[in-house]
C-alpha positions in Angstrom: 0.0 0.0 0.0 1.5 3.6 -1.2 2.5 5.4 2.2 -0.2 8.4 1.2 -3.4 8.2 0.2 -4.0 8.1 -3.4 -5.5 11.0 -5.1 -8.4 10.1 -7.4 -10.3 12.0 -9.8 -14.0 10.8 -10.4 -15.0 12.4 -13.9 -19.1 11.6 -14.2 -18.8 11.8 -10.6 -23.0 12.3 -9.9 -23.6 9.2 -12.1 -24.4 5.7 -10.7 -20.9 4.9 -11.4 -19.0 8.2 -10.0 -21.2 7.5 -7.0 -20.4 3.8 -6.7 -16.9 4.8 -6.6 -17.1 7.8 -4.2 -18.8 4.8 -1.8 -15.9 2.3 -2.5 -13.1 5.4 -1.3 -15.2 6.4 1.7 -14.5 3.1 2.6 -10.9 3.5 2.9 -9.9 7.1 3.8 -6.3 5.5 4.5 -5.8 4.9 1.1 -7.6 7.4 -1.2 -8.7 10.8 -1.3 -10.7 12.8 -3.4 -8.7 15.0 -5.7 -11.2 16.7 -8.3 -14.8 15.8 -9.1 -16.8 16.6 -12.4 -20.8 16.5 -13.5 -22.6 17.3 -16.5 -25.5 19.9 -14.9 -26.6 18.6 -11.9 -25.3 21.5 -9.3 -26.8 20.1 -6.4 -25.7 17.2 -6.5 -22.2 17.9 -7.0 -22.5 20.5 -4.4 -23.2 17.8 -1.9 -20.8 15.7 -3.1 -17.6 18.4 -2.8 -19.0 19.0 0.8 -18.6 15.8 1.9 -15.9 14.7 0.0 -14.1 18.2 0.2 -11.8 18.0 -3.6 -9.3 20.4 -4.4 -11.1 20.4 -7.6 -14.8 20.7 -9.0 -15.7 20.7 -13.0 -18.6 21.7 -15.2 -19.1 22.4 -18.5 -20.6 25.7 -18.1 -19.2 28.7 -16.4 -22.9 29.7 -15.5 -23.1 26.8 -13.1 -19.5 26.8 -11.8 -20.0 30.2 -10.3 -23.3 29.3 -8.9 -21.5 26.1 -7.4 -18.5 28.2 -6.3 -20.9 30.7 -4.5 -22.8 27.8 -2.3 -19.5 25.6 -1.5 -18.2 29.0 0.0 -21.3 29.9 1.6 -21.0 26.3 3.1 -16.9 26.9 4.2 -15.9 24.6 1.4 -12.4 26.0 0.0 -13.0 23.6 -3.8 -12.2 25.4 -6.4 -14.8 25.1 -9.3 -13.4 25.3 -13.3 -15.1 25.5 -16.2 -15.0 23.8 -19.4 -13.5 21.1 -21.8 -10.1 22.3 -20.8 -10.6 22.4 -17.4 -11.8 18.8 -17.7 -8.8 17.8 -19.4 -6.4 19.5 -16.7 -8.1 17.7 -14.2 -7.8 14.3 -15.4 -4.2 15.3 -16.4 -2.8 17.1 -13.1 0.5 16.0 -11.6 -1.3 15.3 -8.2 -4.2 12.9 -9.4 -2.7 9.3 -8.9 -5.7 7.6 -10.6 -8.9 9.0 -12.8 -12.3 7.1 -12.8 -13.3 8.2 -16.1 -17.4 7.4 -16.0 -18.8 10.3 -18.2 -21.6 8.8 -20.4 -20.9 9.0 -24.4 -18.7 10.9 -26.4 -18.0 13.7 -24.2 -15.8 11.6 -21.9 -13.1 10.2 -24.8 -11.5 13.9 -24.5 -10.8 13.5 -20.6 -10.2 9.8 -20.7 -7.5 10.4 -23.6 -6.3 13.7 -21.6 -5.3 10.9 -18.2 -3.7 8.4 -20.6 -1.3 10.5 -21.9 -0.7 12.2 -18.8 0.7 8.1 -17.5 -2.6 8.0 -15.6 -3.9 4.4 -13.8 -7.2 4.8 -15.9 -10.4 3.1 -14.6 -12.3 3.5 -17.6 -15.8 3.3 -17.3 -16.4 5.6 -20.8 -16.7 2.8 -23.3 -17.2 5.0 -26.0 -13.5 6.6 -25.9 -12.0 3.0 -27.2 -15.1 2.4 -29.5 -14.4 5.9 -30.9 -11.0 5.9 -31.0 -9.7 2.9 -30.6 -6.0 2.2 -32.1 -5.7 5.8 -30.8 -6.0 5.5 -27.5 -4.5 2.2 -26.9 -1.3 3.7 -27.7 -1.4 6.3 -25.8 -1.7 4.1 -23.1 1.2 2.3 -24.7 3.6 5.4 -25.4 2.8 7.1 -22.0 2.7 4.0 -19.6 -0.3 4.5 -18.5 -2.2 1.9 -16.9 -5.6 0.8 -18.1 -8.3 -1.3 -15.6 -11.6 -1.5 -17.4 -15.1 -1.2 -15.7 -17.8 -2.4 -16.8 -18.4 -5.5 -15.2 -17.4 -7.8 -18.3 -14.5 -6.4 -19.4 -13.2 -6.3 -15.6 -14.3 -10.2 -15.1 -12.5 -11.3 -18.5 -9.3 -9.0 -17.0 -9.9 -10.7 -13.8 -9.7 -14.2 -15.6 -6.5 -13.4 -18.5 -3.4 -14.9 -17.4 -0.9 -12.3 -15.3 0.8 -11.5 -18.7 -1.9 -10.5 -20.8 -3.0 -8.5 -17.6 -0.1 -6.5 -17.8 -0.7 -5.6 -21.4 0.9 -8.9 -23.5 -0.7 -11.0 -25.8 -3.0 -13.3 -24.4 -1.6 -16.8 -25.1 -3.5 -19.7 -25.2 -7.1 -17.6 -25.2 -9.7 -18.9 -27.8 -12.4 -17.1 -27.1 -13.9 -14.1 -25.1 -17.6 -14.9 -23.8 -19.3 -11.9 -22.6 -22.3 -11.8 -21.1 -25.7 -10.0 -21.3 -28.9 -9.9 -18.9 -30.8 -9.6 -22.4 -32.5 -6.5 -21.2 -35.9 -5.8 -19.7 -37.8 -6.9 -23.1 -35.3 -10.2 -23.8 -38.5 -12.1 -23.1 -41.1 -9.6 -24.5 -42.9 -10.6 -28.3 -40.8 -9.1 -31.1 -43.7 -7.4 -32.3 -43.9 -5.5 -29.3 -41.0 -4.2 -28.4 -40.9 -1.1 -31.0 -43.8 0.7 -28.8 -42.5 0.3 -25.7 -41.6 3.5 -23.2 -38.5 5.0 -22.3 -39.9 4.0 -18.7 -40.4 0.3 -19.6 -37.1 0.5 -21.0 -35.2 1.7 -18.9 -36.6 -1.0 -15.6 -33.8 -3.3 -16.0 -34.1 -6.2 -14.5 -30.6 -6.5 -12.8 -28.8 -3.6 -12.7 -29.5 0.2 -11.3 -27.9 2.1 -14.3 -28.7 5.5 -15.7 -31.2 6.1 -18.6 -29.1 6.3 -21.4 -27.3 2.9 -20.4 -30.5 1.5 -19.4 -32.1 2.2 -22.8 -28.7 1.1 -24.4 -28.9 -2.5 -22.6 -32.8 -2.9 -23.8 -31.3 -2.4 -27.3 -28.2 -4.2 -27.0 -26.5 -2.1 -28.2 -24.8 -1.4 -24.7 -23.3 -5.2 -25.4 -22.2 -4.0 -29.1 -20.3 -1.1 -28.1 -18.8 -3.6 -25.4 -17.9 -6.0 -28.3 -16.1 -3.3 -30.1 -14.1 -2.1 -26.9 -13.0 -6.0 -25.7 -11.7 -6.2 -29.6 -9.4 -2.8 -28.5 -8.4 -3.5 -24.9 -7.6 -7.7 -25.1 -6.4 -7.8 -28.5 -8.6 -11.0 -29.9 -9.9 -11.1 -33.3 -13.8 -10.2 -33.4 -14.5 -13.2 -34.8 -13.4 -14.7 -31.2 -15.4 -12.3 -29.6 -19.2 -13.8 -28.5 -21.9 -12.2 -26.6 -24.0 -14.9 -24.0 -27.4 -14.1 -23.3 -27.7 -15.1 -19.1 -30.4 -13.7 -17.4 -29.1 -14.3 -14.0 -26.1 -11.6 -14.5 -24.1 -13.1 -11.7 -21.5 -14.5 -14.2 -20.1 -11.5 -15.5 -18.2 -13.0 -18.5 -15.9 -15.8 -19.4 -12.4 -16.3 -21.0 -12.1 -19.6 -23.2 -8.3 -21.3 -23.3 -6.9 -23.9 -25.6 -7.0 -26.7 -23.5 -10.6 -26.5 -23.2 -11.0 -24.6 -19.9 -13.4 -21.8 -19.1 -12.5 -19.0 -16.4 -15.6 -17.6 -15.2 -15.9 -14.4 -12.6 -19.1 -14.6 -10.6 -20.6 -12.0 -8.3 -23.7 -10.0 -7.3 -25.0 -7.4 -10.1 -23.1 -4.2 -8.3 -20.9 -2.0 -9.9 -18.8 -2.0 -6.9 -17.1 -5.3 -7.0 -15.2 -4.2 -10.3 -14.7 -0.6 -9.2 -12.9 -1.8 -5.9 -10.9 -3.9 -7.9 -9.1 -1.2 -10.1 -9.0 0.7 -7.6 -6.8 -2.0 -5.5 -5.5 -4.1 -8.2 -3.3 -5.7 -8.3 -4.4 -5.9 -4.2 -8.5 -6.5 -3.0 -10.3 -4.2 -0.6 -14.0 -4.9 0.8 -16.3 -3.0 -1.7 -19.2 -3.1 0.4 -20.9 -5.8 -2.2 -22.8 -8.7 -0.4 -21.3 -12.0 -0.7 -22.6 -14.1 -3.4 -25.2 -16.7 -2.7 -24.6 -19.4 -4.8 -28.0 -21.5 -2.8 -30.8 -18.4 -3.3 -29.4 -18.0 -7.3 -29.9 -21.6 -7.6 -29.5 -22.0 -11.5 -27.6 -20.2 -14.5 -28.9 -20.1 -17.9 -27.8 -19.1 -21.2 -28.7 -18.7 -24.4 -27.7 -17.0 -27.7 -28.6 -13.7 -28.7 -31.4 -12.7 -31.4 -30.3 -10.5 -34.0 -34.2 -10.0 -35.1 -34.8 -8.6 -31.3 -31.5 -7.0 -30.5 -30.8 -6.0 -34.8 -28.4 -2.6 -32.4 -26.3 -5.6 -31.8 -25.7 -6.7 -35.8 -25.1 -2.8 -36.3 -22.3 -3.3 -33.9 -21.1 -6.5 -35.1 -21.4 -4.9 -38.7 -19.4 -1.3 -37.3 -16.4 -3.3 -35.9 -16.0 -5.3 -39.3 -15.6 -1.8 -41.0 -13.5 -0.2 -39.4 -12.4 3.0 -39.4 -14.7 6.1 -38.1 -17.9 3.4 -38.3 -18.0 2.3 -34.8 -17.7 6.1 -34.3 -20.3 6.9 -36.2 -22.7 4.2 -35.2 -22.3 5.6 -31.5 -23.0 9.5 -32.4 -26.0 8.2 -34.0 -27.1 5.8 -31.3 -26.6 8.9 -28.5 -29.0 11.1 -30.9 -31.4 8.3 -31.0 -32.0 7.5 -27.1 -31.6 10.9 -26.3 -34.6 11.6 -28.9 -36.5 8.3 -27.5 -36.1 9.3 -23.6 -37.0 13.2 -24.7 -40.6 11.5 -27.1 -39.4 12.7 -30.2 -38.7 8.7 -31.7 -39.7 5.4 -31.1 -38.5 2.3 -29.5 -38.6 1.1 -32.8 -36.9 4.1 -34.6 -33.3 3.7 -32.7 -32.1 0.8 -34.7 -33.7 2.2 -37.2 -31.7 5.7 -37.2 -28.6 4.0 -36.3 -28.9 2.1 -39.5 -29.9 4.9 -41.6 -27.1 7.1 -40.6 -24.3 3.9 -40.4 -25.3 3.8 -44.3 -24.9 7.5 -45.2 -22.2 8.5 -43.5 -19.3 7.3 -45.0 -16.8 5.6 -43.5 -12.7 6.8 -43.1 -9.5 5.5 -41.5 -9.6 6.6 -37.7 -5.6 7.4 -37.8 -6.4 11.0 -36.3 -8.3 12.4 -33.5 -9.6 15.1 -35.7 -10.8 12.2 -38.0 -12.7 10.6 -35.4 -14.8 14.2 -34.1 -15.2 14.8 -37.6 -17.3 11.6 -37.9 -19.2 11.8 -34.5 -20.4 15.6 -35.5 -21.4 14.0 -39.1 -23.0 11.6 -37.5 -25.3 13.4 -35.2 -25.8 16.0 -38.1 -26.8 13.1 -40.0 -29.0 11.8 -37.3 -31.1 14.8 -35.8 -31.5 15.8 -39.7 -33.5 12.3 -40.0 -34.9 13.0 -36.8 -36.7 16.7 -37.7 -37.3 15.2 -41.5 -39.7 12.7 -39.9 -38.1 9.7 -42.4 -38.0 6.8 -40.0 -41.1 5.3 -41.1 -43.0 4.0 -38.2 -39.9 5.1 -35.8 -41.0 8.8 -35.2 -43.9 10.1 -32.2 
């Protein structure tokens, strides 16, 4: 254990998964403290947070709300500072004192932040799936060239870590691994008819069954299309060919995914549906803390089940399989225009139905280029959502459009 407390920086920290990891550090004031914490708009929120937490730092995008969040914290005797900003976002995630940087901002707008830690030689929890299904080969060496240390997040990426061999942990080849099994609760509508599905609500779709997530992930998982982006980013961070790749419907969620070896064995981790458990492990690793997480109950579960995944239910899924087999800017491009489509579906303006849909339509028209620059890679996400809201406010989704 370092001799001072670590300094962490929780970017997204008013999300499910910035709060999950505030929870895991109170846990162990001896070895972490709080170094900067960021949020999207929720002021009061983050307000709390820096009072009980008491950062050097606090982030927003606006400098509207920053100085109303500087004026209560210093009402309240609390000496953060509050920045504004992209840049401020970046320095944050960046600074000489931050040890380690949970980077859990939802969509596109964390890949800036998450890339800003890597090349600062950052231990990187990355929670932001979209900054290696975006950006890919670009990010992975930065983490390369600036010996940065990368610990995924989500739950199956950190259980097929958790199972590689110590080697391919560190960052080497995996050896003797034939396949990568990841797994997916199926959603709230895995059971639901087909037929169905396209009229469903944003609050139907967003009751998962398993997990306590936040409305664009929730929405994501009832599409699938949570599990495709988390296809594309196990191709980038374990370096398996996607045709080794598999996604496991189990309903149970309690085994969070699988790594397949030549000899015919199977490494499985297993553990209750709570964000925690991986948190608290890269956090620690290569070391375990408690996480707070209740111990797994093999007895009460009582059976596991699988089954493969429907392509005529979950078609977000095929988009992804189709994205990652083109390379390039698609997977970028498939992910602007999935965040325009659930953000248009929670707000009423498009169907269920119409998300695949739109993602489809705008996968098609915008073109595809090689992802060997960052500029590249924003200039396909803005085409992208141009693309998308244009569809969106043209009505030509037939069917997908309230």
């Amino acid at each position: 254990m370092s001799a001072r407390p670590l300094a962490v920086t929780v970017l997204g920290a008013t999300g499910s998964i910035g709060l999950s990891t505030l929870d895991v550090l109170a846990r162990h004031p001896d070895r972490y403290r709080v170094h900067a914490l960021s949020a999207h708009r929720n002021v009061d929120a983050l307000a709390g947070l820096c009072e009980r937490h008491r950062p050097e730092y606090a982030v927003l995008p606006e400098s509207s709300a920053a100085s109303r969040l500087q004026a209560r914290l210093h009402a309240a005797g609390c000496r953060t500072e509050v920045l504004a900003g992209a840049e401020a976002l970046a320095a944050v995630a960046a600074a000489p004192e931050t040890d380690a940087v949970m980077a859990a901002i939802v969509g596109a707008a964390g890949l800036l932040p998450a890339l800003a830690a890597a090349r600062a030689g950052k231990r990187v929890l990355l929670a932001n799936k979209e900054a290696l299904v975006m950006s890919g080969a670009l990010f992975m060496e930065a983490v390369r060239a600036h010996g940065a240390q990368l610990l995924p997040i989500d739950s199956e990426h950190n259980a097929i870590f958790q199972c590689l061999p110590p080697a391919a942990q560190a960052g080497g080849r995996p050896e003797g691994v034939t396949r990568l099994l990841l797994t997916a609760s199926g959603g709230p509508f895995r059971d639901t008819p087909v037929d169905e599905i396209p009229h469903k609500t944003p609050a139907e779709a967003c009751a998962h069954p398993n997990w306590s997530m936040g409305r664009k992930i929730s929405v994501d998982s009832a599409t699938m299309m949570n599990k495709g982006l988390e296809l594309i980013e196990a191709f980038w961070l374990f370096g398996l060919p996607r045709e080794r790749i598999e996604v496991v419907i189990h309903p149970q969620s309690v085994i969070h995914s699988m790594v397949e070896y030549a000899d015919g064995s199977v490494l499985a981790q297993l553990g209750n549906p709570d964000m925690r458990t991986p948190i608290a492990h890269a956090l620690a690793w290569p070391e375990r803390i408690a996480s707070g997480v209740a111990p797994l109950d093999l007895f009460r579960i009582g059976r596991l089940d699988f089954r493969a995944p429907d392509l005529l239910r979950y078609p977000c899924l095929g988009l992804a399989q189709a994205a990652l087999a083109a390379g390039g800017t698609a997977p970028a491009i498939l992910n602007a225009a999935n965040e325009v489509a659930v953000a248009a579906f929670l707000d009423g303006r498009l169907g269920f139905g119409g998300i695949a849909q739109l993602n489809a339509a705008v996968l098609d028209a915008v073109p595809a280029a090689a992802a060997d620059t960052l500029d590249a890679v924003l200039a396909a996400d803005a085409a992208a959502r141009r693309a998308a809201e244009a569809r969106i406010d043209g009505d030509k989704l037939a069917g997908g459009v309230r």
